[in-house]
TIDREN-935820 format. One record per residue (C-alpha): residue number from 1; x, y, z. Coordinates in Angstrom, 1 decimal. Layout:
     n       xx       yy       zz
   NUM        X        Y        Z
...
//
This chain:
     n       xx       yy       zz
     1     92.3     83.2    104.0
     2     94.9     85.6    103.4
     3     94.3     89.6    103.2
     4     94.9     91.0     99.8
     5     96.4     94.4    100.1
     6     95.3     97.3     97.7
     7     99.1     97.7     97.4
     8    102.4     95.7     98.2
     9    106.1     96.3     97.5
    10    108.5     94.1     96.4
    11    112.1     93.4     94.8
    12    111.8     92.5     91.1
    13    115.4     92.3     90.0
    14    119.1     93.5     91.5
    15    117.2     95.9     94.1
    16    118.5     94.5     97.1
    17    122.4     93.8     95.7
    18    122.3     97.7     94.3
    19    122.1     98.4     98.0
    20    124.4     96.4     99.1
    21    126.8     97.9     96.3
    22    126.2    101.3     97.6
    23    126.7    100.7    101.3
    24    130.0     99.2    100.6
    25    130.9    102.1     98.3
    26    130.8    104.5    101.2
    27    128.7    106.6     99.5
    28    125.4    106.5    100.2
    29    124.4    110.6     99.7
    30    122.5    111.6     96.6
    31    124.2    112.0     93.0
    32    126.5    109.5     93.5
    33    126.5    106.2     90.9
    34    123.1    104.7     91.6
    35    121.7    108.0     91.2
    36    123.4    109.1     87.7
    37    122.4    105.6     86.2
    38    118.9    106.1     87.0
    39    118.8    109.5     85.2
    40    120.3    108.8     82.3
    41    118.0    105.4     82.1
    42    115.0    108.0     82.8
    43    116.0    110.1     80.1
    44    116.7    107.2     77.4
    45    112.8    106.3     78.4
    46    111.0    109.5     78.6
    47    113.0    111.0     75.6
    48    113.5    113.9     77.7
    49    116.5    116.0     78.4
    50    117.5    116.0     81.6
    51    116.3    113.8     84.4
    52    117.2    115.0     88.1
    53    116.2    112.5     90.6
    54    114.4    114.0     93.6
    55    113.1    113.3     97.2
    56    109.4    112.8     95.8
    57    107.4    114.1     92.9
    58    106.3    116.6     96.0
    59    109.6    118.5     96.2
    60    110.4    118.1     92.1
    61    106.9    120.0     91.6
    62    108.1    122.4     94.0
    63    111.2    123.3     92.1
    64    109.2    123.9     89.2
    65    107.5    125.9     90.9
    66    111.0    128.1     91.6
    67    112.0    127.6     88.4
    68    109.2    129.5     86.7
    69    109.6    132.1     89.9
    70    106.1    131.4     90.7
    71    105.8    134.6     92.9
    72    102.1    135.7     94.8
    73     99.6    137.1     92.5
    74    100.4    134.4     90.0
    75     97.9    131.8     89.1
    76     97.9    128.3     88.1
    77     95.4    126.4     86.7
    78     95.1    122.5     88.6
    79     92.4    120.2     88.2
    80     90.1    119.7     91.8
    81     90.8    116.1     91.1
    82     94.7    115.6     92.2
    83     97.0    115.3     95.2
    84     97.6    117.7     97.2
    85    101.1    118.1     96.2
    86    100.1    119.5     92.6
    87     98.6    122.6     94.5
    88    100.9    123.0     97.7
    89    103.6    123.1     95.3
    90    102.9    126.5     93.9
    91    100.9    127.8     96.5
    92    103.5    127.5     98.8
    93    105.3    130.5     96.5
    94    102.0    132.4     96.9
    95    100.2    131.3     94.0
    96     96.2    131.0     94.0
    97     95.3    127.9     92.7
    98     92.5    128.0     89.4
    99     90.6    124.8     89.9
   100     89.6    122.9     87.0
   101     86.8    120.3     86.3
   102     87.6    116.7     84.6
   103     86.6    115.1     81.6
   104     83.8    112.5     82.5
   105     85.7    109.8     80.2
   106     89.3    109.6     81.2
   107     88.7    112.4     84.5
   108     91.6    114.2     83.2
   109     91.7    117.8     83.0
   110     88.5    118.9     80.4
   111     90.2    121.2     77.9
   112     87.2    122.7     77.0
   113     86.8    124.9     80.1
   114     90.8    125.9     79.8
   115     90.9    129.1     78.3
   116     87.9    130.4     80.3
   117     89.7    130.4     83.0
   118     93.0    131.9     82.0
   119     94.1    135.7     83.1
   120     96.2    137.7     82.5
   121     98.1    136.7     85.6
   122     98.0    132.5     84.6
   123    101.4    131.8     84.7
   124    101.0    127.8     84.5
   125     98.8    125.1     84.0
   126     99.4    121.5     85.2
   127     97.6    118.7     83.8
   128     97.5    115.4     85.8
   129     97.9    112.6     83.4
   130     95.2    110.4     86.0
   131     95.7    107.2     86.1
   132     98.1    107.0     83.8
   133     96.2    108.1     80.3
   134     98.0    111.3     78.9
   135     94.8    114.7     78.7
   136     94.8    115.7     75.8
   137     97.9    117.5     75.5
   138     97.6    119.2     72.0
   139     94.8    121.4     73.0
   140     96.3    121.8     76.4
   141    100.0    123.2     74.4
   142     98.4    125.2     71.6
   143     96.3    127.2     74.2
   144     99.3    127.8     76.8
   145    101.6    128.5     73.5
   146     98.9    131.5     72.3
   147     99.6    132.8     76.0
   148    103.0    132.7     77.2
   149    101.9    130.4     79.8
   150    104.1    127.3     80.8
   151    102.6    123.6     80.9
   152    104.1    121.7     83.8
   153    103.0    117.3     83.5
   154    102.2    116.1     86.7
   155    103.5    112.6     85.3
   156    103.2    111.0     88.9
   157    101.0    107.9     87.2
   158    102.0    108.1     83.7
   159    105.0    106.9     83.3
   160    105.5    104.8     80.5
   161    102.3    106.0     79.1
   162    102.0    107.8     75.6
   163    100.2    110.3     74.0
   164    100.2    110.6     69.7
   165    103.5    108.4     70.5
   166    105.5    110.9     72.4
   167    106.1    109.7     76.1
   168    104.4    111.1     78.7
   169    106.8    113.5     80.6
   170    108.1    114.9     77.3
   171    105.8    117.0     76.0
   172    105.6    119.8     78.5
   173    108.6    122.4     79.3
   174    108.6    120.1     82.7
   175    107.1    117.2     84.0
   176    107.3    115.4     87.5
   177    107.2    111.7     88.6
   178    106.3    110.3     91.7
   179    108.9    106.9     92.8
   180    105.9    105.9     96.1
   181    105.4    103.1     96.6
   182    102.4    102.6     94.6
   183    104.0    103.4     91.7
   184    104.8    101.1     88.8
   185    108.5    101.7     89.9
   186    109.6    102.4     93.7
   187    112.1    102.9     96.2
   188    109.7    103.7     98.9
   189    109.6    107.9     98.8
   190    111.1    109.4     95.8
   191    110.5    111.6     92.5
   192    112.1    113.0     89.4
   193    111.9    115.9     87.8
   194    112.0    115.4     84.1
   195    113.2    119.2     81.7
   196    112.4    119.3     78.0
   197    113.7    123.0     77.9
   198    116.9    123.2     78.2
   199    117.3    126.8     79.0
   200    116.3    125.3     83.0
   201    118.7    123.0     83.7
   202    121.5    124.8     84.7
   203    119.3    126.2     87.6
   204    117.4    123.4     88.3
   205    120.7    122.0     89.5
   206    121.2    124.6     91.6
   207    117.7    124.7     93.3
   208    118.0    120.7     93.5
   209    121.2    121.5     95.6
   210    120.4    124.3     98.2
   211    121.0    127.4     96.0
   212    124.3    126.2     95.5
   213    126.6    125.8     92.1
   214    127.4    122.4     93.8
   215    126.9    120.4     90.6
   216    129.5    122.5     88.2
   217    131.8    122.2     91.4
   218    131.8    118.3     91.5
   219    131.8    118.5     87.0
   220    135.0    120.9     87.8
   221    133.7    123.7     85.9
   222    134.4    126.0     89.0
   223    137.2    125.2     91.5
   224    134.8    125.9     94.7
   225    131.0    126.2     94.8
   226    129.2    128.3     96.9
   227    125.2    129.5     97.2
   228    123.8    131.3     94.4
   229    120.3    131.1     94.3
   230    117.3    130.4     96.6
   231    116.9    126.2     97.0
   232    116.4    123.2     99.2
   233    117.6    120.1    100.0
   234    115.9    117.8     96.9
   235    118.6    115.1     96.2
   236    117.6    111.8     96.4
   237    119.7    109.2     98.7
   238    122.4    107.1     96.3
   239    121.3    104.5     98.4
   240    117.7    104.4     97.6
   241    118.7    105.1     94.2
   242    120.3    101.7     94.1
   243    116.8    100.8     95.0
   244    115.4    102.3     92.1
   245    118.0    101.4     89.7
   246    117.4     97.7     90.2
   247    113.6     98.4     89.3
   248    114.3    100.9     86.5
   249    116.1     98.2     85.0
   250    113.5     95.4     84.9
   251    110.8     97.7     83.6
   252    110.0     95.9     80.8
   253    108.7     93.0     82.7
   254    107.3     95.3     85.5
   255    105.0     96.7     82.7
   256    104.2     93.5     80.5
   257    102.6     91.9     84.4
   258    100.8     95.2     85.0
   259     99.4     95.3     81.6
   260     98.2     91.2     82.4
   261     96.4     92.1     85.4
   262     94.5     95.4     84.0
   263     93.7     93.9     80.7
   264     92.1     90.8     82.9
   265     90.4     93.2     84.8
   266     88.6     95.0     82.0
   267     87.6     91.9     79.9
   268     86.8     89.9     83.2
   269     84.7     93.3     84.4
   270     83.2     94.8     81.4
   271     80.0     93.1     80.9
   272     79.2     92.7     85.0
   273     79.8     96.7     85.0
   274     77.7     97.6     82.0
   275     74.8     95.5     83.3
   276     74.8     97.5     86.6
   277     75.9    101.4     85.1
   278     79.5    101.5     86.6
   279     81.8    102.8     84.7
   280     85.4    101.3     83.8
   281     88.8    103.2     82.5
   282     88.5    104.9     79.6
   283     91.8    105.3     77.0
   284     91.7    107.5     74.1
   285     92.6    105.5     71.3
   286     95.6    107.8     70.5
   287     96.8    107.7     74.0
   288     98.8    104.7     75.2
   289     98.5    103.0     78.9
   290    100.5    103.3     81.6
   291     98.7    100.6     83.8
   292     98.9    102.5     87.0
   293     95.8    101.3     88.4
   294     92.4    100.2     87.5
   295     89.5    101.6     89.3
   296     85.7    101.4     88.9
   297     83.0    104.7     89.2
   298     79.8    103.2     90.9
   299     76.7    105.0     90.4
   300     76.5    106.8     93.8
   301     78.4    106.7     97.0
   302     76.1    104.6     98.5
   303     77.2    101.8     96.1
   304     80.4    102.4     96.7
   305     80.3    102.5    100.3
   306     78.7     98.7    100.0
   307     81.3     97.7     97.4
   308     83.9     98.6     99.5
   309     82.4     96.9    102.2
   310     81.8     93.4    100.2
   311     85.1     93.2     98.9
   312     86.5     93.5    102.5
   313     84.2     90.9    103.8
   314     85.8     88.5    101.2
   315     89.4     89.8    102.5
   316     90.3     92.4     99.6
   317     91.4     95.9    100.6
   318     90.0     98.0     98.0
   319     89.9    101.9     98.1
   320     88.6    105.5     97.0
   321     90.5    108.2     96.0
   322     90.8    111.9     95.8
   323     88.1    114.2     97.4
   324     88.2    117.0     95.1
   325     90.6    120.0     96.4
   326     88.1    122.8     95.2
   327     85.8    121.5     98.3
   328     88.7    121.0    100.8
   329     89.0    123.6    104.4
   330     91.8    125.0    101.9
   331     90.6    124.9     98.5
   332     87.6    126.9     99.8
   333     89.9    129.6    101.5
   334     90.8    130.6     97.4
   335     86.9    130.8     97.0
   336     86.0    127.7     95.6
   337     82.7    126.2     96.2
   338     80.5    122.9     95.6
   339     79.3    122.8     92.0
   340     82.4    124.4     90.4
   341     83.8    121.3     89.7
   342     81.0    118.6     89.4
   343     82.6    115.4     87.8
   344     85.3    116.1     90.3
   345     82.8    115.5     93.2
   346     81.1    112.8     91.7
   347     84.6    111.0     91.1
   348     85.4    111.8     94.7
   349     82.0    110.1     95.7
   350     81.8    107.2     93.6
   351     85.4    106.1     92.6
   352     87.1    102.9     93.8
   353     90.1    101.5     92.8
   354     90.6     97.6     92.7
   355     94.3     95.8     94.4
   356     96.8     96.2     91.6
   357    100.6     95.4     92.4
   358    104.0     94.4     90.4
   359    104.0     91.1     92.4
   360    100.0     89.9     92.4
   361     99.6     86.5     92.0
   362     96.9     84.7     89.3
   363     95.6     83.0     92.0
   364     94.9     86.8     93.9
   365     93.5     88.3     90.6
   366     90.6     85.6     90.0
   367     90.3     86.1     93.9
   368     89.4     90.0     93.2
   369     87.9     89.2     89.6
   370     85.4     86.6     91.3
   371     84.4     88.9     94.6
   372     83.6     91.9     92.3
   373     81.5     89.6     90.5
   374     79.6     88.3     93.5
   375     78.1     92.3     94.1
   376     74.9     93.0     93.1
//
């Protein structure tokens, strides 16, 4: 019997010939014709207004980060219950991080405890759309609004996912997407940084390029470039581009077979997990899917531990997720503690998330479908 992976990659449309295209261009650095089409596609999805395709959703949290001149002494408020990459990203600039606890429904961000936790030195807040289903963005906008204080989407699950009918990455004055390979769309490492306010694009193209005015160079607006502001090296290969273009492009069909499998999975699920107190996804009814991933909350982490364990006897590779930052070696050096954050830890103990891929088969699903059934 074969192994069924929590994850696998593969080509769904013109991936490979996009390549090709690119490596007989000669021109296989970043903003070259892979890269442009896969911006301006970005942009006709998110409704945002200016795309700028990055290394990862790592380094494009990183320039927002330098783009609001994050600076030590500055705090940002980030839920316990991320990647590591939604904190690094500012505390590399010297900002402490503010944890925040989830909601017990969707484990987003709880917006309730927001403005208990802002300062006077708050200079952001980033809310993690988890698993695709937007927080509750309203509440989140009107309290950074009152403030002055920016609102950064880490988008890295939710895109195509809506909230009130506005796409997710479009709402706050940045947002960030991850293009890993357990994404919805891949080319193996990669990101975007999505910009709703205009007023940061023309430096965002500078950071994205080493500091430099590279971009107005290659546009003609200045008849040399040269460096003009702190930046790094962000710009995603053309040639992985090509990659992502040939995904981008079948999106629609990427997302109608991701929204098969999880919708299976919850009416296959939902009565053998009420019947035993786990928990499935939970989406607001004015917030739309992005089918990222599907994942169950056992009642302890002892049943999960066992879970885990019976799905791997029958061949399936399922897994857990975040442990909550906040009790990290380095979350605790900004003086967090166990109990701040307590849905957070008990997500981090009891979570599991089920194999979900572009490319699973039928035959694969009722295989997972059929195997959770079988726990007791």
């Amino acid at each position: 019997m074969l192994e069924i992976k929590f994850n696998k990659s593969s080509t769904v449309g013109k991936e490979l010939l996009y390549i090709a295209e690119s490596l007989i261009s000669g021109q296989i650095s970043g903003d070259q014709l892979f890269t442009k089409k896969c911006q301006e596609l970005l942009q006709d999805i998110t409704s945002t207004k200016k795309a700028l395709l990055t290394t990862s959703c790592t380094h494009a949290l990183e320039m927002s980060a330098l783009l609001l001149n994050i600076e030590p002494g500055d705090e940002v408020i980030v839920p316990s219950f991320t990647f590591v990459s939604t904190v690094n990203a500012f505390v590399l600039r010297g900002a402490k991080p503010i944890f925040i606890d989830s909601r017990p429904d969707t484990l987003n961000l709880d917006e309730k405890l927001l403005s208990d936790l802002i300062t006077p030195n708050t200079k952001a807040i980033v809310p993690v759309h988890y698993a695709g289903v937007s927080c509750e963005m309203d509440t989140i906008i009107e309290i950074a609004q009152e403030k002055g204080i920016a609102v950064i989407e880490d988008n890295a699950h939710g895109l195509f996912g809506k909230y009130k009918n506005k796409p997710l990455g479009s709402i706050g004055v940045m947002a960030t997407q991850s293009f890993h390979e357990t994404k919805n769309i891949t080319c193996g490492e990669g990101g975007a940084l999505l910009i709703n306010d205009t007023a940061f694009i023309e430096r965002a193209e500078i950071i994205r390029e080493k500091g430099t005015n590279r971009s107005k160079f290659f546009r003609g607006q200045v008849d040399k470039y040269t460096w003009v502001d702190i930046g790094s090296s962000y710009v995603l290969a053309d040639i992985l581009a090509g990659f992502l273009f040939g995904q981008l492009e079948q999106w629609k069909f990427i997302q109608e077979r991701r929204k098969y499998i999880w919708e299976q999975y919850f009416a296959e699920l939902s009565n053998w997990a009420y019947k035993r107190g786990i928990k499935l996804p939970y989406t607001p009814d004015d917030c739309s899917q992005a089918f990222h991933m599907f994942y169950l909350v056992m009642p302890n982490l002892d049943t999960r531990t066992s879970f885990i364990k019976h799905l791997k006897d029958f061949g399936i590779s399922a897994v857990f997720h975040y442990q909550p930052l906040h009790l990290s070696p380095m979350g605790q050096t900004f003086g967090a503690q166990r109990g701040d954050c307590k849905v957070a830890e008990n997500a981090g103990d009891c979570l599991v998330r089920l194999p979900f891929f572009n490319s699973m088969t039928d035959d694969q699903l009722s295989r997972v479908i059929d195997a959770v059934k079988k726990f007791n």
